[in-house]
C-alpha positions in Angstrom: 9.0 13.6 -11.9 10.7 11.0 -14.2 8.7 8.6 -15.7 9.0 6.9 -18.7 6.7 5.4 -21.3 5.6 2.1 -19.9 2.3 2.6 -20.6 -0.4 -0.2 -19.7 -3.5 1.3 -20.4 -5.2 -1.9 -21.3 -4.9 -3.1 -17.8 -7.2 -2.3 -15.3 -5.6 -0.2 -12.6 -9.2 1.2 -12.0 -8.9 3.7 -9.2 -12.4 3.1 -8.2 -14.4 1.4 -5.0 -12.7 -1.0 -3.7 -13.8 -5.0 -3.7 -12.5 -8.3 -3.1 -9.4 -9.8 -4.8 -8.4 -13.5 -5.5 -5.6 -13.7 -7.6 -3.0 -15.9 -6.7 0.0 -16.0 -8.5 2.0 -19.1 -8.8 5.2 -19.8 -6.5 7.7 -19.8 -9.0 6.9 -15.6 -9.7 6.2 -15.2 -6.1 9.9 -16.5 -5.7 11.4 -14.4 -8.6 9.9 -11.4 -7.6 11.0 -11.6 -4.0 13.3 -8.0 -2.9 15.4 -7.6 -0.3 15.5 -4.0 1.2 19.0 -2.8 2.4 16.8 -0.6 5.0 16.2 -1.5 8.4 13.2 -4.1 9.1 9.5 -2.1 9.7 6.0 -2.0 9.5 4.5 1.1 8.1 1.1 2.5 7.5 0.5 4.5 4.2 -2.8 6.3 4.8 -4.4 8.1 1.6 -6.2 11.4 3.1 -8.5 13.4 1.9 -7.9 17.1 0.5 -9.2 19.8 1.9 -11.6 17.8 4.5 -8.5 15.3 5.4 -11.4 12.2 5.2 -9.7 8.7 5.1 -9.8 7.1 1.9 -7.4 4.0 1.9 -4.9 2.7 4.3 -2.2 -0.3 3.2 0.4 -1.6 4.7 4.5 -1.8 3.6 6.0 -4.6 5.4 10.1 -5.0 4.9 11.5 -8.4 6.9 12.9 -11.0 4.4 11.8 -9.3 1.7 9.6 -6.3 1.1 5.7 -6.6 0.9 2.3 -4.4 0.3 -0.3 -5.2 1.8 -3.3 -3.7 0.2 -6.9 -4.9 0.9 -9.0 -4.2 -1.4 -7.5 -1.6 -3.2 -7.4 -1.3 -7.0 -3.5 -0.7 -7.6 -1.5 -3.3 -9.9 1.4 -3.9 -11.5 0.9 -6.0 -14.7 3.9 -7.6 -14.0 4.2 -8.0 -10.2 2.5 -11.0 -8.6 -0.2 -10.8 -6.4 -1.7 -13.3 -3.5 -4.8 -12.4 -2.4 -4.0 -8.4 -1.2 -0.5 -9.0 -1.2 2.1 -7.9 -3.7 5.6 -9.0 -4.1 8.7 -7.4 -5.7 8.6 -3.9 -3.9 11.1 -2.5 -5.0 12.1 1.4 -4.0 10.6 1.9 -7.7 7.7 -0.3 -6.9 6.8 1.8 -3.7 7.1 5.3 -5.0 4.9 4.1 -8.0 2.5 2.6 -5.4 2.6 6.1 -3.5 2.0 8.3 -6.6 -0.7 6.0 -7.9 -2.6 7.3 -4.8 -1.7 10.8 -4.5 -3.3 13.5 -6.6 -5.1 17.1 -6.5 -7.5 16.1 -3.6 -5.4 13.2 -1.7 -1.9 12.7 -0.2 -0.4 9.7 1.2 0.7 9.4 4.4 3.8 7.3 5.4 4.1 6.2 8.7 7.1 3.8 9.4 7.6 2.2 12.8 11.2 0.2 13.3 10.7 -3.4 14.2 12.8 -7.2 14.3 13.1 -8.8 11.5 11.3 -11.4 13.3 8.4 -9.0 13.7 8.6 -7.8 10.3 8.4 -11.5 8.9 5.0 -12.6 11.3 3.5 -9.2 10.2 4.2 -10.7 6.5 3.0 -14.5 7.5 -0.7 -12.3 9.1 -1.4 -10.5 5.7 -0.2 -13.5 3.7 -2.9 -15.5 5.7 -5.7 -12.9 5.7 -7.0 -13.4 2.2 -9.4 -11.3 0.2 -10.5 -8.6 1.7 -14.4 -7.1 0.9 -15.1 -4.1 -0.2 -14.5 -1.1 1.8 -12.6 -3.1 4.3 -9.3 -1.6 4.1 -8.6 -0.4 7.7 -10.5 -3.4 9.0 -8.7 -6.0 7.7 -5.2 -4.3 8.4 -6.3 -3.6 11.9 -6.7 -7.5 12.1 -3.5 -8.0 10.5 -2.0 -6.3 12.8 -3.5 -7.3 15.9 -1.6 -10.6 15.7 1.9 -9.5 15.5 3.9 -8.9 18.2 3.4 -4.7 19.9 0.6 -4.2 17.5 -2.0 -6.6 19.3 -3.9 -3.3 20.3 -4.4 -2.5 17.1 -8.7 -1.0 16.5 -10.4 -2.5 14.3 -12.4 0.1 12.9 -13.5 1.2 9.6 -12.0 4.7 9.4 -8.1 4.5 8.2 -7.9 8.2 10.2 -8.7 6.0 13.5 -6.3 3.4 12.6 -3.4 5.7 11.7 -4.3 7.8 15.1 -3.5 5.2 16.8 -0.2 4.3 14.6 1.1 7.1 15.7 1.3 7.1 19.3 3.1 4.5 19.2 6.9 5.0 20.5 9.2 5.3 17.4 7.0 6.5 14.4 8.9 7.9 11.5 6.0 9.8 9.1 6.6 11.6 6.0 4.0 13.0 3.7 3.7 12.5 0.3 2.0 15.0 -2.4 0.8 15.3 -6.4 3.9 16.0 -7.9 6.6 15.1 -5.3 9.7 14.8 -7.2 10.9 12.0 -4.8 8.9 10.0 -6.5 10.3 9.0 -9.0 9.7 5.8 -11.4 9.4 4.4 -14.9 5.6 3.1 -14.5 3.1 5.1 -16.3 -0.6 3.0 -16.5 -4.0 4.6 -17.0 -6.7 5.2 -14.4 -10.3 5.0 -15.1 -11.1 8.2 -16.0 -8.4 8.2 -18.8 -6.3 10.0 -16.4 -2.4 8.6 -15.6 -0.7 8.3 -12.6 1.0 11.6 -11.9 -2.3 13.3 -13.1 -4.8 15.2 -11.3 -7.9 13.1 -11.7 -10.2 10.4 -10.0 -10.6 9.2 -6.5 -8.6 6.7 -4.8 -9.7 3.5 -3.6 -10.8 2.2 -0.5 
């Protein structure tokens, strides 16, 4: 896996329980970072499971209308130099997203991707509902992107629930879900961030849990 040295160990990309989140980045980065996916508009539901019990630990949601999104309640990912509203992070680049998925996978989680074609319409009000859903609380992952999605158009049935196994159960019956699954190590993923979890560990290491 390529990754070279940006290290930002001072920062703290704690990979730990996950709690609420009020940043709010001014418009003028929110407008610079904004990316424009050449791929087709979607909604997609990464979902960090568990290794070997395959237990939820995290769900987040990649949004790509008018520009490309992550919504991540409560989660403890950053970029130092990405802005942030609330759960939402701008500027996801392909980079951006692999970084995102590696941060999360490890010796005892992979990531899930499930990726269901929408409008670009329906792309941007899935954008507008986690744009408007502010901080989430602690552990309220799957919750709060159940309730995200429940107000955009063919996700309205959405549970809300607190397991993110529930939530992606339901994900996938929907007609038209694309999944892949990500592990430690997949050389697909491959960017230039390098920043220090908790336990001293980096992303691409074996080492603490994921968040919530």
């Amino acid at each position: 896996m390529k990754r070279r040295a940006f290290l930002a160990a001072s920062v703290p990309a704690l990979l730990a329980a996950c709690g609420a989140d009020n940043n709010w980045a001014p418009d003028d980065r929110v407008r610079a970072a904004r990316y424009v996916s050449p791929e087709p508009p979607s909604v997609t539901l990464l979902t960090v499971v568990g290794i070997p019990r395959g237990d939820g630990g995290h769900t987040a949601l990649l949004i790509n209308g008018s520009q490309r999104v992550i919504y991540d309640p409560a989660g403890s990912w950053m970029h130092p130099k990405l802005p942030e509203r609330h759960d939402v992070w701008y500027g996801i680049t392909d980079e951006i997203k692999n970084f995102y998925i590696d941060y999360h996978t490890r010796s005892n989680y992979w990531v899930a991707e499930d990726r269901l074609p929408v409008t670009r319409e329906v792309a941007d009000i899935a954008i507008r509902r986690v744009e408007a859903q502010g901080p989430a609380n602690k552990s309220f992952c799957a919750i709060e992107s159940s309730r995200a999605l429940q107000g955009v158009p063919g996700f309205e049935t959405a549970p809300v629930a607190w397991s993110p196994l529930r939530l992606r159960r339901w994900f996938l019956a929907q007609p038209g879900v694309q999944t892949r699954e990500w592990r430690d190590g997949d050389p697909r993923l491959v960017h230039s961030v390098r920043i220090q979890r908790k336990d001293g560990s980096f992303t691409g290491q074996a080492g603490a849990q994921p968040a919530m």
